[in-house]
Jmol script that loads the backbone (N, CA, C; Angstrom):
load data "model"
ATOM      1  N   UNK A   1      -4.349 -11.835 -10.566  1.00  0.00           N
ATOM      2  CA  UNK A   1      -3.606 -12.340  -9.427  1.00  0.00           C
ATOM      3  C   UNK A   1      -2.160 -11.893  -9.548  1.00  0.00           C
ATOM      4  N   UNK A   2      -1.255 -11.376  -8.737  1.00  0.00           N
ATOM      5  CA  UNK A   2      -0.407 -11.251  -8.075  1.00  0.00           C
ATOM      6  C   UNK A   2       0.790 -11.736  -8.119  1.00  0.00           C
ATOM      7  N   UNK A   3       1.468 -11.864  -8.502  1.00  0.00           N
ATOM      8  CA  UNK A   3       2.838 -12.861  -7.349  1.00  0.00           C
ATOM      9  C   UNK A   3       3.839 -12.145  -7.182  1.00  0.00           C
ATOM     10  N   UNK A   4       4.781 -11.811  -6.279  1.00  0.00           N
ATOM     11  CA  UNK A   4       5.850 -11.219  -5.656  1.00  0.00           C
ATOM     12  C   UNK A   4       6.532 -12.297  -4.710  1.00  0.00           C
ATOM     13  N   UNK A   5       8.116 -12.192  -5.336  1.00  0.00           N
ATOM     14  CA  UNK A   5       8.804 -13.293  -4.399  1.00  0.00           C
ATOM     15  C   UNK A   5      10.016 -13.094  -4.161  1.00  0.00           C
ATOM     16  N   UNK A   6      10.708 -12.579  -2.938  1.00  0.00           N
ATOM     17  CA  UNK A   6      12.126 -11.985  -2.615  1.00  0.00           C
ATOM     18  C   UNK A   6      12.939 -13.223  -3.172  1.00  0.00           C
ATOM     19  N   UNK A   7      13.681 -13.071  -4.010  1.00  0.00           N
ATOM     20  CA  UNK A   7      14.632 -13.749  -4.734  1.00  0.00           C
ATOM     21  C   UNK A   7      16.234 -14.544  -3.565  1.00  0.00           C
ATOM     22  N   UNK A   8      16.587 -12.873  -3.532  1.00  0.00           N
ATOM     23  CA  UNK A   8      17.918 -12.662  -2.641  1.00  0.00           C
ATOM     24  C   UNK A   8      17.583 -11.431  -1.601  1.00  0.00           C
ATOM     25  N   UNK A   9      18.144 -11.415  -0.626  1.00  0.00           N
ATOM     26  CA  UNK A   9      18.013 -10.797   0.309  1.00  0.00           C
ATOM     27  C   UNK A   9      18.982 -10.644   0.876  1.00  0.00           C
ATOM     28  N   UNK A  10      20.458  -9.657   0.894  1.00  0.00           N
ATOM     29  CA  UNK A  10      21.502  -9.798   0.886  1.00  0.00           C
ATOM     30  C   UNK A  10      21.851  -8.386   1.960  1.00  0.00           C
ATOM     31  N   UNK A  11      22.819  -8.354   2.381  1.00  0.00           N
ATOM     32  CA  UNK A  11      23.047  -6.636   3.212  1.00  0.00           C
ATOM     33  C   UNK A  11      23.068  -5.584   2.615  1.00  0.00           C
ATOM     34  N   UNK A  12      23.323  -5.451   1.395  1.00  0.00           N
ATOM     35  CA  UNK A  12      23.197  -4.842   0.370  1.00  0.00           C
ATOM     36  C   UNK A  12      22.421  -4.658  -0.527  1.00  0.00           C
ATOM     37  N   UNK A  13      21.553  -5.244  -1.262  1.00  0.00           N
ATOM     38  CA  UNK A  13      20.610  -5.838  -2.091  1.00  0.00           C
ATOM     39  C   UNK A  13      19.058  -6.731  -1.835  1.00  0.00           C
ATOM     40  N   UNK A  14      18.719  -6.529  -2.542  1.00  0.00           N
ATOM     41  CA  UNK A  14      17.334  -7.159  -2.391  1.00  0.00           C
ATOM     42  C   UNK A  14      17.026  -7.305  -4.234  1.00  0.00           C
ATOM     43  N   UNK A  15      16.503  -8.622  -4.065  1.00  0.00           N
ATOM     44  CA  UNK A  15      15.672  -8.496  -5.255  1.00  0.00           C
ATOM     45  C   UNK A  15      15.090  -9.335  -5.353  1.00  0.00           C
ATOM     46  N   UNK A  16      14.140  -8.684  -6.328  1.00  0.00           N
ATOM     47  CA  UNK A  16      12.135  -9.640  -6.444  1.00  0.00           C
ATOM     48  C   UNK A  16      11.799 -10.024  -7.266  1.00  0.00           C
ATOM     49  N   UNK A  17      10.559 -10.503  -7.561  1.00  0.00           N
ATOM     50  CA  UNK A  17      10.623 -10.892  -8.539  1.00  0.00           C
ATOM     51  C   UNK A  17       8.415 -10.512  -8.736  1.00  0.00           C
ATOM     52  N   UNK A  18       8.131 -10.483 -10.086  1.00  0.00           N
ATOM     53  CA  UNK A  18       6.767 -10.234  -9.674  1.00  0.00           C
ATOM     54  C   UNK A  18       6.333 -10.129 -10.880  1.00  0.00           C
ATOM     55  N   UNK A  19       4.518 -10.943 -10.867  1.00  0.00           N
ATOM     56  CA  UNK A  19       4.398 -11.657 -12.008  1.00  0.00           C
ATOM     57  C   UNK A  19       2.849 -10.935 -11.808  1.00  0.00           C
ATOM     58  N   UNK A  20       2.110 -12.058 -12.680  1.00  0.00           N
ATOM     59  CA  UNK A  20       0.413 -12.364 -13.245  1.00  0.00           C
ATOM     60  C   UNK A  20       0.430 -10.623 -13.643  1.00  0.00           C
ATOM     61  N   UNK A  21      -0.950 -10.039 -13.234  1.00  0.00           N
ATOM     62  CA  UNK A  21      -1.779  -9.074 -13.454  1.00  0.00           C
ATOM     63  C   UNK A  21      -1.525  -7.747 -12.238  1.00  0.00           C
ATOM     64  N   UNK A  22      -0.919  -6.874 -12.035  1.00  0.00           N
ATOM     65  CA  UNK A  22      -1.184  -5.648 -11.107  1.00  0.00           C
ATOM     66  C   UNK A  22      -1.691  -4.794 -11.505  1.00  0.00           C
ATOM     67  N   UNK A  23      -3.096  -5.214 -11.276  1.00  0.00           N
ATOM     68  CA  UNK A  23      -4.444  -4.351 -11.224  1.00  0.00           C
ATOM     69  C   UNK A  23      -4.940  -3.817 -10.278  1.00  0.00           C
ATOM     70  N   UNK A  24      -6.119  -3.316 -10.373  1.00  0.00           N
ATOM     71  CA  UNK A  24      -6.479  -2.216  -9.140  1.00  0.00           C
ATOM     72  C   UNK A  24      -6.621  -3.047  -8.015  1.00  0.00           C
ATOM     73  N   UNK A  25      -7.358  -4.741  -8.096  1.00  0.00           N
ATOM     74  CA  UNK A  25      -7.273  -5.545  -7.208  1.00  0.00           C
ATOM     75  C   UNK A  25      -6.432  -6.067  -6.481  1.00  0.00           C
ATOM     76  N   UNK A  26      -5.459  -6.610  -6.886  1.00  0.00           N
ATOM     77  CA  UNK A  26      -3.689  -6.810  -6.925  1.00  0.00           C
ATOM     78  C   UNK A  26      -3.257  -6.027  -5.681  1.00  0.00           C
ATOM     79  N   UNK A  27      -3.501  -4.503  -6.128  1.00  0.00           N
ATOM     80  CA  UNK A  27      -2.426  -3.569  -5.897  1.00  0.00           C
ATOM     81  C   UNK A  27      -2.134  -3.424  -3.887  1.00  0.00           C
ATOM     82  N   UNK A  28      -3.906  -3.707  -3.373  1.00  0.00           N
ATOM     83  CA  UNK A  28      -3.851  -3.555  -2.363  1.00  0.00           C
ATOM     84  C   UNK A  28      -2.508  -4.842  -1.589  1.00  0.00           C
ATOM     85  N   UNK A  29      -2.730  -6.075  -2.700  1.00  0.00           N
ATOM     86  CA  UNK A  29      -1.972  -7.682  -1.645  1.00  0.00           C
ATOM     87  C   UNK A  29      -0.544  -7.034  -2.310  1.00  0.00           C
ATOM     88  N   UNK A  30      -0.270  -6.388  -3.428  1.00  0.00           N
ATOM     89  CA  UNK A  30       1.012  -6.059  -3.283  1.00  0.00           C
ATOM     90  C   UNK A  30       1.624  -4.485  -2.515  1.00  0.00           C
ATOM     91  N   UNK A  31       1.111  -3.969  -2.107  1.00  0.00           N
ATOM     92  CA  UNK A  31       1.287  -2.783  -1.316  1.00  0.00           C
ATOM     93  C   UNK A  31       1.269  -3.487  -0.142  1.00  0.00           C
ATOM     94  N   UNK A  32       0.894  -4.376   0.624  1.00  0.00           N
ATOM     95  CA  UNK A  32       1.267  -5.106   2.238  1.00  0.00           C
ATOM     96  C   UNK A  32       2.516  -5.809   1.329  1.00  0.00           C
ATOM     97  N   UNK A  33       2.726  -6.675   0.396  1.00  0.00           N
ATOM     98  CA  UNK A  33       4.171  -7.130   0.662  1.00  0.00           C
ATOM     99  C   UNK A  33       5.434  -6.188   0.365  1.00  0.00           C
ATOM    100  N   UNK A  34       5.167  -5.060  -0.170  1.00  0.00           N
ATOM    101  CA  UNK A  34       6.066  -3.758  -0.105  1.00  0.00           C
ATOM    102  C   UNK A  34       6.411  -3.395   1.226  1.00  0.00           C
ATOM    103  N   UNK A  35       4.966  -3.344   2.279  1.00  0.00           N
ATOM    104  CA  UNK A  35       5.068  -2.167   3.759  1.00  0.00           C
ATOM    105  C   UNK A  35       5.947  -3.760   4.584  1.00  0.00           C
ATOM    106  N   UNK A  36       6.066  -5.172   3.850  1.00  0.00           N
ATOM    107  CA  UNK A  36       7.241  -5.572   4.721  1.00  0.00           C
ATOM    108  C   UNK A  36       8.169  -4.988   4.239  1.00  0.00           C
ATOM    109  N   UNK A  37       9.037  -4.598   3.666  1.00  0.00           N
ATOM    110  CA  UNK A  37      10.030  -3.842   3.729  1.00  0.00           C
ATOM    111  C   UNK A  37      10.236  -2.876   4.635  1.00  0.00           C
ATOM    112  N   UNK A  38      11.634  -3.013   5.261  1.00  0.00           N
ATOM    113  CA  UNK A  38      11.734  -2.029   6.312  1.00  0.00           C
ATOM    114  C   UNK A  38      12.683  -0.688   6.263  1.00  0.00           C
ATOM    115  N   UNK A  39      12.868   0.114   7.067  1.00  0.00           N
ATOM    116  CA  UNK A  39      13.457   1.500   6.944  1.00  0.00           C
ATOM    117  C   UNK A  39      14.901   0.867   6.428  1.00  0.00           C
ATOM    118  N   UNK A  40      15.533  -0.151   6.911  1.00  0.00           N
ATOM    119  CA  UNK A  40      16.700  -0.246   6.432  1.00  0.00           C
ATOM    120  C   UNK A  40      16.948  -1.213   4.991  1.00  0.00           C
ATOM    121  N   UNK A  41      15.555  -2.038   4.871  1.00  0.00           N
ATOM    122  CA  UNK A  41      15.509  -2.577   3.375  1.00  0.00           C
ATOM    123  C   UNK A  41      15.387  -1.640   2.829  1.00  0.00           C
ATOM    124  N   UNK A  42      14.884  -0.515   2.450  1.00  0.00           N
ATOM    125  CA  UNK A  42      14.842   0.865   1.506  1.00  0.00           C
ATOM    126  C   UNK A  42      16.135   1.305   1.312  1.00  0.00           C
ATOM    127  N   UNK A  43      17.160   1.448   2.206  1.00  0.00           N
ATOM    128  CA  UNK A  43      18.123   1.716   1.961  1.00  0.00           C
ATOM    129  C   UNK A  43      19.304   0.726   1.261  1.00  0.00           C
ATOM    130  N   UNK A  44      18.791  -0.559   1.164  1.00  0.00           N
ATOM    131  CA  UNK A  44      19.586  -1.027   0.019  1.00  0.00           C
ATOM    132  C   UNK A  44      19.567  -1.110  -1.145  1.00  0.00           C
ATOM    133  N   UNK A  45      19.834  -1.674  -1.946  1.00  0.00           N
ATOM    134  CA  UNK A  45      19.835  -1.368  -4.006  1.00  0.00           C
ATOM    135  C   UNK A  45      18.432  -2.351  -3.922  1.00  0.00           C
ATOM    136  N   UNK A  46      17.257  -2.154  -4.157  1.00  0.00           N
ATOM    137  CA  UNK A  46      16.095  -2.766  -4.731  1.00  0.00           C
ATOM    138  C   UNK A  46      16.079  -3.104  -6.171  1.00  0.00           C
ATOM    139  N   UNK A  47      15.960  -4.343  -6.926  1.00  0.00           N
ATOM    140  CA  UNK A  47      15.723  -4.936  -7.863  1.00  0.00           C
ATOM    141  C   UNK A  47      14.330  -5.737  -8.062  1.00  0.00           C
ATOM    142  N   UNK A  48      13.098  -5.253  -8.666  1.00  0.00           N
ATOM    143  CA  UNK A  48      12.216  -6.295  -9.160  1.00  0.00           C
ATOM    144  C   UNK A  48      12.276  -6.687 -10.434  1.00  0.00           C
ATOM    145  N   UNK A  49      12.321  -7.685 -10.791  1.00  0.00           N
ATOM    146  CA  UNK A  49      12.313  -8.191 -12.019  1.00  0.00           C
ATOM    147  C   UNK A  49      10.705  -8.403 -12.638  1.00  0.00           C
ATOM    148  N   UNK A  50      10.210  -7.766 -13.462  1.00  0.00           N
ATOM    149  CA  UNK A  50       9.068  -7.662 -14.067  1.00  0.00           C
ATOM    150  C   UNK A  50       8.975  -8.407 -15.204  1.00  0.00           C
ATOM    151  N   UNK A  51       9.480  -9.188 -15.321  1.00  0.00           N
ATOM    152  CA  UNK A  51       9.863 -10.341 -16.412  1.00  0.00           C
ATOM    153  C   UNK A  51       8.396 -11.069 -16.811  1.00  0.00           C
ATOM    154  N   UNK A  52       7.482 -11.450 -15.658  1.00  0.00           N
ATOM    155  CA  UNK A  52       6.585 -12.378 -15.714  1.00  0.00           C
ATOM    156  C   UNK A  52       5.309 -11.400 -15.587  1.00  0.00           C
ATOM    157  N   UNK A  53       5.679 -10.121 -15.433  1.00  0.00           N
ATOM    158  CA  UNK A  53       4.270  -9.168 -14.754  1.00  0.00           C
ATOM    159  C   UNK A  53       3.764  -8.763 -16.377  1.00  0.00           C
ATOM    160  N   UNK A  54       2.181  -9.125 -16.419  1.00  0.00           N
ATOM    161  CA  UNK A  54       1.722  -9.074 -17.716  1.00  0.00           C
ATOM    162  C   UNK A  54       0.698  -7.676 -18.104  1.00  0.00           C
ATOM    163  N   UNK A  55       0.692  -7.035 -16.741  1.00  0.00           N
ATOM    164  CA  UNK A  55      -0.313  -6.163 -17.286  1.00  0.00           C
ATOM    165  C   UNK A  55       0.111  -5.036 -15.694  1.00  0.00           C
ATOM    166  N   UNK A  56       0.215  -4.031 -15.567  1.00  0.00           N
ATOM    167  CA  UNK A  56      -0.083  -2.904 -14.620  1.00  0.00           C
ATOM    168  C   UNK A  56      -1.174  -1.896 -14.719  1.00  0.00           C
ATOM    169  N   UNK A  57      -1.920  -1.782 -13.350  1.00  0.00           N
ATOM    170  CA  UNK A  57      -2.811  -0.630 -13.877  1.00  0.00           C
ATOM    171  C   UNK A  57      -2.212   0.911 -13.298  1.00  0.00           C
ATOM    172  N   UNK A  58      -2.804   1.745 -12.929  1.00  0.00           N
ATOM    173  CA  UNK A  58      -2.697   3.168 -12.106  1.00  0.00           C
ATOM    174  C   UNK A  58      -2.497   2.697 -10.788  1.00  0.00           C
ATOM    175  N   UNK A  59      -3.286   2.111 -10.233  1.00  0.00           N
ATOM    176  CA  UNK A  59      -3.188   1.534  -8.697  1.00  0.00           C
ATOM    177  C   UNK A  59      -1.815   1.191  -8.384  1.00  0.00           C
ATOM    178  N   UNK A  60      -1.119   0.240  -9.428  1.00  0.00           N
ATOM    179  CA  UNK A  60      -0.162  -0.641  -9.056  1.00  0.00           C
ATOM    180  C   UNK A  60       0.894   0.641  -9.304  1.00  0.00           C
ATOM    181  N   UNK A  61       0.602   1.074 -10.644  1.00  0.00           N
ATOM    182  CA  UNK A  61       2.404   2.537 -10.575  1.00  0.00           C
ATOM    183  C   UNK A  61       2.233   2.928  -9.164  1.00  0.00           C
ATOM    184  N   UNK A  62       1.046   3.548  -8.851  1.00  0.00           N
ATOM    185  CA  UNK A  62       0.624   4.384  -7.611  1.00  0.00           C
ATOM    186  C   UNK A  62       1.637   3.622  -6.420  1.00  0.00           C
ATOM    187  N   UNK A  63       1.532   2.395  -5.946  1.00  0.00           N
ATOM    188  CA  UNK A  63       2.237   1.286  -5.205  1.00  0.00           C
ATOM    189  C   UNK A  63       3.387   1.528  -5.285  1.00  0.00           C
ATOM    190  N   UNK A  64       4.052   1.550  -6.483  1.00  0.00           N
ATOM    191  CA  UNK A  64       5.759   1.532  -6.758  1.00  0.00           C
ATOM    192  C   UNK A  64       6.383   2.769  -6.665  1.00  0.00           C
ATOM    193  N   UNK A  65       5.437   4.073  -6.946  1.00  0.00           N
ATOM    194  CA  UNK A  65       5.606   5.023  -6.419  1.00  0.00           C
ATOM    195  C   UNK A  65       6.210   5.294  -4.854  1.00  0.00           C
ATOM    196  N   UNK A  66       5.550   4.582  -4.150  1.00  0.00           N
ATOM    197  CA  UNK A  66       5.355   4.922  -2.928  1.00  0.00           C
ATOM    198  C   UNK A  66       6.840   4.526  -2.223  1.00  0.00           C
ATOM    199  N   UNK A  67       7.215   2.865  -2.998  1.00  0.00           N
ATOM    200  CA  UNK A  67       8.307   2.221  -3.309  1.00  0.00           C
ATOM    201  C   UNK A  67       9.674   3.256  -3.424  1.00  0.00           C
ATOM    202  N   UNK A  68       9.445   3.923  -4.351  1.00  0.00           N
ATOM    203  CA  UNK A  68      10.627   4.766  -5.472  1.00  0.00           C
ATOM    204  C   UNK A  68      10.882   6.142  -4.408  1.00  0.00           C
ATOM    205  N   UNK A  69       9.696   6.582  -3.581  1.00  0.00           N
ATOM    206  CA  UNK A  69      10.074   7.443  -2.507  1.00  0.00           C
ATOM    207  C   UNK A  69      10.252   7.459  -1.653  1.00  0.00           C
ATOM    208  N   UNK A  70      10.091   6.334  -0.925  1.00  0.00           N
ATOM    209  CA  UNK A  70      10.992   5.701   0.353  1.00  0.00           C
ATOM    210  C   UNK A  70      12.507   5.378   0.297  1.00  0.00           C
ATOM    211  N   UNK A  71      12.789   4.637  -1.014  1.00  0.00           N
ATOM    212  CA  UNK A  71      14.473   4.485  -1.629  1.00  0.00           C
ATOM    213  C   UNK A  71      15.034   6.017  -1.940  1.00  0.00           C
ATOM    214  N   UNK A  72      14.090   6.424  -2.574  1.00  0.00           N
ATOM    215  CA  UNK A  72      14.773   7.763  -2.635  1.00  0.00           C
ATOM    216  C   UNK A  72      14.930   9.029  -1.439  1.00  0.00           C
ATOM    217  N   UNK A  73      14.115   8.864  -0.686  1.00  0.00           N
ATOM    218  CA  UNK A  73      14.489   9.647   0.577  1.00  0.00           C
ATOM    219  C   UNK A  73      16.155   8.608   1.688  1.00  0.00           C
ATOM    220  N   UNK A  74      16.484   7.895   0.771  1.00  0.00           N
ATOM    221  CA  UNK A  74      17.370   7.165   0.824  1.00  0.00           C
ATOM    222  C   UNK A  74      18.705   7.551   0.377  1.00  0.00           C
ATOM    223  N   UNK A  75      18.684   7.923  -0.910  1.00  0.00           N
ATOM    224  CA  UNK A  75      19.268   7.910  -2.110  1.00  0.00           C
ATOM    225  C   UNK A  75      19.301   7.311  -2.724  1.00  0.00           C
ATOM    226  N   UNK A  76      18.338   6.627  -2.914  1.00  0.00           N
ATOM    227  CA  UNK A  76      18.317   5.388  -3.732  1.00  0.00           C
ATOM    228  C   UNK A  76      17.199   5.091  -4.904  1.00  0.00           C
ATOM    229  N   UNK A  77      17.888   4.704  -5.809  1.00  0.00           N
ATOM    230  CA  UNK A  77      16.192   4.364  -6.801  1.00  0.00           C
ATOM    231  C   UNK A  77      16.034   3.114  -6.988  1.00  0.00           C
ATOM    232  N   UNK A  78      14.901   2.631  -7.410  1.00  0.00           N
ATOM    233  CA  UNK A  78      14.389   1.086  -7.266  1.00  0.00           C
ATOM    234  C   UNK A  78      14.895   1.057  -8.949  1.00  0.00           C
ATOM    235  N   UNK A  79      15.791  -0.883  -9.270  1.00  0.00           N
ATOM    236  CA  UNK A  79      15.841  -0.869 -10.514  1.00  0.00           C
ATOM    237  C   UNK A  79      14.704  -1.849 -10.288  1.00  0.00           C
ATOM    238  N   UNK A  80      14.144  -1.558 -12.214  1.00  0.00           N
ATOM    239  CA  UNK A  80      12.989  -2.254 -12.532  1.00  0.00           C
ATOM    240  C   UNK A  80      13.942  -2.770 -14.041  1.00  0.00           C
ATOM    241  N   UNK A  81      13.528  -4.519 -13.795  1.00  0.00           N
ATOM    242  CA  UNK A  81      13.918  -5.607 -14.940  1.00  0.00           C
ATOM    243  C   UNK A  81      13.273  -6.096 -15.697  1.00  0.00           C
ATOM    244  N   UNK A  82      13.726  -6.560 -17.164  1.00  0.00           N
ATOM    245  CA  UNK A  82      12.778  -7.293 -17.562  1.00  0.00           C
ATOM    246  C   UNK A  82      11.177  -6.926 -18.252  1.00  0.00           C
ATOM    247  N   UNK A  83      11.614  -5.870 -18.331  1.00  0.00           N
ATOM    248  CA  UNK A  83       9.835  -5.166 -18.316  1.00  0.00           C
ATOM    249  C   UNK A  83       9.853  -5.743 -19.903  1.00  0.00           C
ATOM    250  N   UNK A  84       8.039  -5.801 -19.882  1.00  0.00           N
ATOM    251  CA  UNK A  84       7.968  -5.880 -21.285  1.00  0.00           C
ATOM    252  C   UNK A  84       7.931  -5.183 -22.664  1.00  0.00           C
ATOM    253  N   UNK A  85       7.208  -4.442 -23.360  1.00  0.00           N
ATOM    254  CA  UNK A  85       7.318  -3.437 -24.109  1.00  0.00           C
ATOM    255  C   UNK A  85       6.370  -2.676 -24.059  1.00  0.00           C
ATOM    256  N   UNK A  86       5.235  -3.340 -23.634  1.00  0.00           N
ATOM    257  CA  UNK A  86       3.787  -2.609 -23.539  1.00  0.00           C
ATOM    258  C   UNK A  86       4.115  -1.482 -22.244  1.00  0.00           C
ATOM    259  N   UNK A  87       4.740  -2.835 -21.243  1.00  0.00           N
ATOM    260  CA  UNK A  87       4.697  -2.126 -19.777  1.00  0.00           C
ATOM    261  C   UNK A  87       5.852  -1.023 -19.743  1.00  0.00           C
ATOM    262  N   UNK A  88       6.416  -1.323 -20.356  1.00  0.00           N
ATOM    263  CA  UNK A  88       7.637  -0.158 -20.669  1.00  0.00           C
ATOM    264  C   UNK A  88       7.439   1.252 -21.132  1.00  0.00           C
ATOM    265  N   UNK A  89       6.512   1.162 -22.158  1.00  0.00           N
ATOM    266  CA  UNK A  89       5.613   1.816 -22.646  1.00  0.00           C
ATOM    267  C   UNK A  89       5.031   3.047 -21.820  1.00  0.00           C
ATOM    268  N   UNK A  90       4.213   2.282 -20.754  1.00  0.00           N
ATOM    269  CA  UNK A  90       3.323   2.825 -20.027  1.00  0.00           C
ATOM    270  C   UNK A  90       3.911   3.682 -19.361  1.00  0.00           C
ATOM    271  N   UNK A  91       5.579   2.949 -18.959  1.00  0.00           N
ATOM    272  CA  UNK A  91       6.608   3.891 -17.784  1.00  0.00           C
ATOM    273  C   UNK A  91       6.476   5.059 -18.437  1.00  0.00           C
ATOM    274  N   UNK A  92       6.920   5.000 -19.879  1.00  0.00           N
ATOM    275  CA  UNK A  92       7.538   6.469 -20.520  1.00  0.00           C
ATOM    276  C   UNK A  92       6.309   7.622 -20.807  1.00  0.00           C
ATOM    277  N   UNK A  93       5.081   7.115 -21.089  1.00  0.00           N
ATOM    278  CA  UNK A  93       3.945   7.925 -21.120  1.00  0.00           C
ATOM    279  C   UNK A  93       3.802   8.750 -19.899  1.00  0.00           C
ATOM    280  N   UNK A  94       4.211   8.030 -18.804  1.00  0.00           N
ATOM    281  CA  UNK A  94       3.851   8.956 -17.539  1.00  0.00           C
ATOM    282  C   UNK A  94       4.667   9.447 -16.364  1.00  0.00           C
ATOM    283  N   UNK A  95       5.708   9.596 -17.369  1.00  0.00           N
ATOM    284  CA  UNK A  95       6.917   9.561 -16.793  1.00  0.00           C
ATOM    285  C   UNK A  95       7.654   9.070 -15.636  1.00  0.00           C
ATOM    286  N   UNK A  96       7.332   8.062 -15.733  1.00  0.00           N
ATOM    287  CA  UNK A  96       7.525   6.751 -14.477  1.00  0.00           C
ATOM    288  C   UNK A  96       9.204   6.307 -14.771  1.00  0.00           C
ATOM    289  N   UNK A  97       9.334   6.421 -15.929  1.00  0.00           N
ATOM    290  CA  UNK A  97      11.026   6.057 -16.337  1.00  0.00           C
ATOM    291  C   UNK A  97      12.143   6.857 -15.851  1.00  0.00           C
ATOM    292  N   UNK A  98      11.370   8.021 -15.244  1.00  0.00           N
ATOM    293  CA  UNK A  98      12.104   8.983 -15.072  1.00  0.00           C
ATOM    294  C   UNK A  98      12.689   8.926 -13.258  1.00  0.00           C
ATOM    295  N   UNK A  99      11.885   7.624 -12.869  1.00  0.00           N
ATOM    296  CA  UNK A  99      11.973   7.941 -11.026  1.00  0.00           C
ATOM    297  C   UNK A  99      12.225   6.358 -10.638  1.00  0.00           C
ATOM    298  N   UNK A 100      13.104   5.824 -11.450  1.00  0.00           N
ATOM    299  CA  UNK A 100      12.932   4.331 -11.787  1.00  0.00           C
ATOM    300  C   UNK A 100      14.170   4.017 -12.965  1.00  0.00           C
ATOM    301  N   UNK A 101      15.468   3.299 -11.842  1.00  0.00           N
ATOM    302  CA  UNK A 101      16.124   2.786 -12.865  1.00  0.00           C
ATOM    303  C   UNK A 101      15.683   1.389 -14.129  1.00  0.00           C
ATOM    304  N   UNK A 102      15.731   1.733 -14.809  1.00  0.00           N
ATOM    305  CA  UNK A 102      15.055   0.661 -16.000  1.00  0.00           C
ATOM    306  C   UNK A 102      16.098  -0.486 -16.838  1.00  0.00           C
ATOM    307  N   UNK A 103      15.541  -1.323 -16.668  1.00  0.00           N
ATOM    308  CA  UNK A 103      17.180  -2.571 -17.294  1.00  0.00           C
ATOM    309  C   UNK A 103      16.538  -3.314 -17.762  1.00  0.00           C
ATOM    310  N   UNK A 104      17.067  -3.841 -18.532  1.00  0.00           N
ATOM    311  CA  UNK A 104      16.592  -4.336 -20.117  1.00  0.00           C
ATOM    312  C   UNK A 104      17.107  -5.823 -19.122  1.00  0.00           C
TER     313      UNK A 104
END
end "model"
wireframe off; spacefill off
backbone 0.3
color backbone group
C-alpha cells in the first residue's frame, strides 16, 4: 500500500511526502496522484520526502521518471528526501541519482 500526501503547496514549492510499499501494484494509485500535478506544478521546486517509503520496485522508478521529465523539460529536478539506504542504493545502481536531486 501506498501513501502520498502534499505537505505544502506553496507558489513556489511543493512538497510530499510518501510512504508503505511502491510496488508494481502501488505504482499505478501513485502515477494518478502524480498526473494531478499540473503544467505549472512541474515548474516549481518538487520535494518528496521518502522518509517512510519502505520498499520501491521498477514500476514505481518508472513513475518518478516520468516525474523527473516533466520538471526537467522545466528546468527543474525533483528533490528526493530522506531516502533510506537500501532505497538509496537502488538510485545509484541504476543511475537514478543521477536525474534526481538527493538529500539526506
Amino acid at each position: 500500500m501506498i501513501e502520498f500526501n502534499i505537505v505544502k503547496r506553496e507558489a513556489d514549492a511543493i512538497v510530499a511526502d510518501l510512504g508503505g510499499e511502491l510496488d508494481t501494484a502501488a505504482a499505478q494509485t501513485f502515477a494518478s496522484y502524480l498526473e494531478a500535478f499540473s503544467d505549472d506544478d512541474v515548474k516549481k521546486q518538487i520535494t518528496i520526502n521518502f522518509e517512510r517509503l519502505e520498499y520501491i520496485s521498477s514500476a514505481g522508478m518508472r513513475i518518478l521518471l516520468v516525474l523527473a521529465k516533466r520538471a526537467g523539460a522545466n528546468g527543474r529536478k525533483v528533490n528526493l528526501s530522506g531516502m533510506s539506504e537500501d532505497v538509496k542504493q537502488i538510485f545509484q545502481l541504476t543511475g537514478f541519482d543521477n536525474m534526481f536531486a538527493i538529500q539526506q
